[in-house]
C-alpha positions in Angstrom: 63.5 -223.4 54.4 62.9 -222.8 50.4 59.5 -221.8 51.2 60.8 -219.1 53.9 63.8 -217.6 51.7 60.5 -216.7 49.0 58.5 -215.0 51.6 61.3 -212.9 52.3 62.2 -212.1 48.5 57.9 -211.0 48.6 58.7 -209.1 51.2 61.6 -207.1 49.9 59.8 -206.8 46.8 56.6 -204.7 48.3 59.3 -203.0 50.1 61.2 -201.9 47.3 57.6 -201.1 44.8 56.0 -198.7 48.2 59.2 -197.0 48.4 59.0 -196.2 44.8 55.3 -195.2 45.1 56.1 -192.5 47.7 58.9 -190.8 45.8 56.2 -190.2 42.6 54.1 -188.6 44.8 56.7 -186.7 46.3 57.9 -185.8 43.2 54.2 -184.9 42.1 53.3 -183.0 45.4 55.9 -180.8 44.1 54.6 -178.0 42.1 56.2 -175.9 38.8 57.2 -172.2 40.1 55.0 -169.5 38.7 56.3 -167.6 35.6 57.7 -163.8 37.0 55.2 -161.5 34.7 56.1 -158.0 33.8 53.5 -155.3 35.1 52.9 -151.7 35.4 51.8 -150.4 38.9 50.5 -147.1 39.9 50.0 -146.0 43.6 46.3 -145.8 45.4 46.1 -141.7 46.0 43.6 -139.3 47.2 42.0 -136.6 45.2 39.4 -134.6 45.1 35.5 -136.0 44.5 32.5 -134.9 43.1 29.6 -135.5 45.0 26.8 -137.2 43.9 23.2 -137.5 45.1 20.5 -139.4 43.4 17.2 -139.0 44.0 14.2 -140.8 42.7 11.7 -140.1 39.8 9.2 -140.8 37.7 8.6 -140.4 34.2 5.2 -138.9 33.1 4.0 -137.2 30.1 3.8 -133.1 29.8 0.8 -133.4 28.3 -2.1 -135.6 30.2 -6.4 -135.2 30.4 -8.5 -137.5 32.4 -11.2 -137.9 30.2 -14.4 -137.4 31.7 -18.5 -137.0 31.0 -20.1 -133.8 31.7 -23.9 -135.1 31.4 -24.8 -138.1 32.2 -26.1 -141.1 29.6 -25.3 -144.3 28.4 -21.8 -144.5 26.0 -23.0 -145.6 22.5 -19.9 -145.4 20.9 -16.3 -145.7 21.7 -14.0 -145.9 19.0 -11.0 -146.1 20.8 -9.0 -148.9 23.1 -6.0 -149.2 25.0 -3.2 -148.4 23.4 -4.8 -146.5 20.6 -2.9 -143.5 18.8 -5.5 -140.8 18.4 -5.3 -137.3 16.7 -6.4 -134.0 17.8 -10.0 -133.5 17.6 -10.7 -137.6 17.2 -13.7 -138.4 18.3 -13.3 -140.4 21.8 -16.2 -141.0 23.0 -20.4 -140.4 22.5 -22.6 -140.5 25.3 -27.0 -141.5 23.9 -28.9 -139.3 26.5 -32.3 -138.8 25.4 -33.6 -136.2 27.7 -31.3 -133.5 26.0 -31.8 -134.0 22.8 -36.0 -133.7 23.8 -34.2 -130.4 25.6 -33.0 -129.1 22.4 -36.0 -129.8 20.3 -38.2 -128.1 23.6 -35.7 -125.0 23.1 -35.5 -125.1 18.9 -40.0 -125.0 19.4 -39.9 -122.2 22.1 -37.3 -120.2 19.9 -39.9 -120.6 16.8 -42.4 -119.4 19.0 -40.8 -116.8 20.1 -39.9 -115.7 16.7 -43.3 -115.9 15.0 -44.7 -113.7 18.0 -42.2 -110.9 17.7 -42.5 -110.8 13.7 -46.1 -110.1 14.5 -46.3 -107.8 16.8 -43.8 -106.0 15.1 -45.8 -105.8 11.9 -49.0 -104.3 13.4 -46.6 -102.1 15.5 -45.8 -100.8 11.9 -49.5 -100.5 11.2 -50.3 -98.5 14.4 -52.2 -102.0 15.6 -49.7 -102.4 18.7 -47.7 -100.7 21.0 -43.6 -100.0 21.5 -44.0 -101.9 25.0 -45.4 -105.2 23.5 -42.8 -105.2 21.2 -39.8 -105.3 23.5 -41.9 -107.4 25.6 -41.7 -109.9 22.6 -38.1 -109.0 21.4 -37.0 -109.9 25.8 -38.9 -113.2 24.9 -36.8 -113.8 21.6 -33.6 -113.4 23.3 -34.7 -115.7 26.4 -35.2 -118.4 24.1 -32.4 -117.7 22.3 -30.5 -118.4 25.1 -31.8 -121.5 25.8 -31.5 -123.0 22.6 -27.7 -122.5 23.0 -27.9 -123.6 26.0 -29.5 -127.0 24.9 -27.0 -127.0 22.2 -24.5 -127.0 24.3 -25.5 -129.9 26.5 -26.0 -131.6 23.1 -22.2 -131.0 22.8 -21.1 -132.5 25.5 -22.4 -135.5 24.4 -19.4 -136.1 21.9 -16.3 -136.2 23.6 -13.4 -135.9 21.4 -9.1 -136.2 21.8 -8.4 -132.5 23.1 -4.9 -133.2 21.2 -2.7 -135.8 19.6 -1.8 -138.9 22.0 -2.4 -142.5 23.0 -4.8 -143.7 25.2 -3.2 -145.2 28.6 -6.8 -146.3 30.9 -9.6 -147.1 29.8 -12.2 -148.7 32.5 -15.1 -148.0 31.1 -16.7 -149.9 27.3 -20.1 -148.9 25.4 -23.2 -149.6 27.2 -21.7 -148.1 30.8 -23.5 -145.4 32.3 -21.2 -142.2 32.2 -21.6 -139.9 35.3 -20.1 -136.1 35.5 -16.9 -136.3 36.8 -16.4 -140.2 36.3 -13.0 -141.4 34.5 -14.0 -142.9 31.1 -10.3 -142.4 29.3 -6.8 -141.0 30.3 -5.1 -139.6 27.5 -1.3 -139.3 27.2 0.9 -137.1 24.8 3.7 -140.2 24.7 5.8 -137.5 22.6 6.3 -135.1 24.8 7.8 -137.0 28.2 9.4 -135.3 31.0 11.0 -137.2 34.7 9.5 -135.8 38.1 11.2 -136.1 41.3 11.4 -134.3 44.8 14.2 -132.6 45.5 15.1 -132.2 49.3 15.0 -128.8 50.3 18.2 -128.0 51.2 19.7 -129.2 47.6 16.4 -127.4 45.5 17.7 -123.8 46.3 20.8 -124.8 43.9 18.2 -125.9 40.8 17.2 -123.2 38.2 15.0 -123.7 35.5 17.1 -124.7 32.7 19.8 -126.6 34.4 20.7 -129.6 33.1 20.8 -132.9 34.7 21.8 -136.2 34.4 19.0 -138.8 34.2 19.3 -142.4 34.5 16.3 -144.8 32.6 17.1 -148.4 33.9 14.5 -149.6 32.3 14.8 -148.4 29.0 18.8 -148.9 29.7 18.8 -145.5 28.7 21.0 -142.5 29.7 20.9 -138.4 28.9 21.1 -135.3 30.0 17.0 -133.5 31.0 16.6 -129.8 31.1 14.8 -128.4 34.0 11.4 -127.5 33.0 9.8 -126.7 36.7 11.1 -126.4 40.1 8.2 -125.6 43.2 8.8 -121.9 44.7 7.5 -123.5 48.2 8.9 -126.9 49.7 6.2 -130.0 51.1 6.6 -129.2 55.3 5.6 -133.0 55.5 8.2 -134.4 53.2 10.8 -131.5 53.3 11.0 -131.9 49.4 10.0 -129.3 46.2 9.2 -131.1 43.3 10.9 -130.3 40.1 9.7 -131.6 36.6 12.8 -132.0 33.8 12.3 -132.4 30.1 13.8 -135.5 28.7 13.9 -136.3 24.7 11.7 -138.8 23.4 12.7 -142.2 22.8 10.8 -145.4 21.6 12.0 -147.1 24.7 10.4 -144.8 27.0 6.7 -145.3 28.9 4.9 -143.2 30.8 5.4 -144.7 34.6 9.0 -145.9 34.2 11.6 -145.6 37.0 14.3 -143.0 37.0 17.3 -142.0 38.8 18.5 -138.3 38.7 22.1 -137.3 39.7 22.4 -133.9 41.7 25.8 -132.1 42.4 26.4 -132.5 46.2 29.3 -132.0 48.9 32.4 -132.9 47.3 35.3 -134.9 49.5 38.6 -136.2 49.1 38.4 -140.0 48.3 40.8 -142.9 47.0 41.3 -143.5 43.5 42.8 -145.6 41.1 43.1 -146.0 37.2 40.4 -147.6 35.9 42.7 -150.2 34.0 43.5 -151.9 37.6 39.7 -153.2 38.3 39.4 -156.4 37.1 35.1 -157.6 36.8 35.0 -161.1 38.6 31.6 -162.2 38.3 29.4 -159.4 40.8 32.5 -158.7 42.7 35.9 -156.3 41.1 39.1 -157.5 42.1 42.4 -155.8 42.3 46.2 -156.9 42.4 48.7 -155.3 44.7 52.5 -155.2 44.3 53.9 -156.5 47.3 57.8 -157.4 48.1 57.8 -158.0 43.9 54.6 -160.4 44.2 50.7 -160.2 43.1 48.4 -159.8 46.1 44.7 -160.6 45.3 42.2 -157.8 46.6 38.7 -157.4 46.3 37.3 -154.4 46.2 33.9 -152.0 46.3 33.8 -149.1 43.5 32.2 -146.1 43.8 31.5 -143.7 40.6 34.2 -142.8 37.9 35.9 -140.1 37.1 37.6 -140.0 33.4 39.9 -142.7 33.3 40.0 -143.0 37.5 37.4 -145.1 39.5 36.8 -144.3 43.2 37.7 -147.0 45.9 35.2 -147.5 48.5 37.2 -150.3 50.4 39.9 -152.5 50.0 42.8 -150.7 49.4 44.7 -148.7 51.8 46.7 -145.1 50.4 49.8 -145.1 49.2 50.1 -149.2 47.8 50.5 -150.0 44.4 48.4 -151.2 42.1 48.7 -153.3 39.0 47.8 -151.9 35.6 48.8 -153.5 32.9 49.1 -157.4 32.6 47.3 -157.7 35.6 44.3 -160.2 33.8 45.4 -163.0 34.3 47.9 -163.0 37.4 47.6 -165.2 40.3 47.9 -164.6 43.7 51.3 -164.7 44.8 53.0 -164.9 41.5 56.3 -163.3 41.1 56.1 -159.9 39.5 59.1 -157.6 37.8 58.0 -154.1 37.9 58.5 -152.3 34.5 59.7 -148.2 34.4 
């Protein structure tokens, strides 16, 4: 019997300690209300947008020369490598070919000759030992081979290639002892100072583009923003591509290369669109979230932006007209918190 009466006192005992288990976690299951937060609201309305188009461009230099031989012989000298910074007039490049230098000393012989035999003849014309027609003969002789002597000196020149102006050099696939060929790359040559975007307009938005209009033009690589000035626009559109190309001058920048990506913004069909002050979009992360004042409580929203105008952002989805927005204090609410709506 003792031993009976103590199981039952065990008993009562658990009893009593479960019992006071499940009211703590009642008591904790029950959460603190959520502080009421005074906010500003302003209502999701339509107005008027400006339409944008982008199109897609490249940026390139104004000034560009494919460097190229115009005899052919082997490159003894090349001064220069990629990357280089050259001046007007440096020399770029010289080409060893033999042959016209053995031209030029063929033509500099035959143009001594030439001269010797008219200074004769024109001495014993004076002494009644030749005759007018000899003369000219030797006189049409002079001026043959004074023509080709310049015309060996010239092919001499093209020997010695140098910088037609002040750039840097951008290719270079050839190195000395490679054969240069007429009409064969040996250097591209890029006036890095002077930079300007090209795109392709699409025909029915070109007719709107005058030279001189300025654009907005958008560098993402160079992170860089401003405004071009139209340098070019095509009289005649591509029939293939339905596009006119148009060339716009840009200011230099150290960021800039020749090659880089660009996005230009063109004045299209305008709408009417929703809006909202900018002061209700709230980043989160790669998304933008908005609260809404709903029966005096913060509803979350995420939503998809579109461009900006002045203090206003265009809403793309996720709000519907007329609702109310929070914009002020609206950082750090949580959904469903209570809200009081300030005048």
């Amino acid at each position: 019997m003792p031993r009976l009466k103590r199981y039952v006192i065990v008993l009562a005992c658990v009893l009593l300690m479960l019992a006071g288990c499940k009211e703590e976690q009642h008591e904790a299951g029950q959460q603190a209300p959520l502080a009421t937060v005074q906010v500003k609201v302003a209502p999701v309305s339509y107005e008027a947008s400006k339409g944008q188009i982008e199109v897609l461009g490249t940026v390139e230099p104004v000034e560009r020369a494919v460097i190229a031989a115009k005899v052919t012989g082997t490159i003894a000298k090349m001064p220069v490598v990629l990357g280089s910074t050259v001046k007007a007039g440096q020399l770029l490049v010289e080409i060893s070919a033999n042959e016209i230098a053995a031209k030029l000393r063929q033509a500099q012989a035959q143009l001594e000759q030439a001269q010797r035999n008219l200074d004769r003849e024109t001495r014993l014309l004076a002494q009644n030992a030749s005759t007018p027609e000899t003369v000219k003969s030797m006189q049409e002789a002079h001026r043959i081979a004074q023509a080709g002597h310049r015309e060996a000196q010239t092919l001499v020149g093209y020997t010695t290639i140098t910088a037609p102006f002040a750039g840097q050099i951008t290719v270079k696939p050839v190195n000395v002892g490679d054969l240069a060929t007429p009409g064969v790359p040996l250097l591209v040559l890029e006036n890095n100072r002077r930079l300007q975007v090209v795109t392709a307009v699409p025909e029915a938005l070109v007719v709107n583009i005058h030279r001189g209009d300025k654009l907005m033009v958008r560098i993402p690589a160079a992170d860089l923003v401003a405004t071009g000035t139209v340098a070019e626009v095509a009289p005649a559109a591509d029939p293939a591509s339905r596009t006119a190309p148009v060339k716009i001058d840009i200011a230099s920048s150290d960021k800039l290369r020749s090659g880089q990506f660009a996005r230009i913004s063109l004045a299209g069909e305008g709408g009417r669109t929703l809006f909202i002050p900018a002061s209700a979009v709230i980043p989160f992360g790669q998304m933008e979230r908005v609260f809404v004042a709903r029966d005096n409580k913060a509803e979350l929203r995420l939503v998809r932006i579109g461009m900006q105008q002045g203090n206003m952002v265009e809403i793309l989805s996720g709000l519907n007209p007329d609702e109310q927005v929070v914009v002020v204090n609206g950082t750090h609410l949580i959904d469903g918190q209570p809200l009081e709506i300030m005048p």
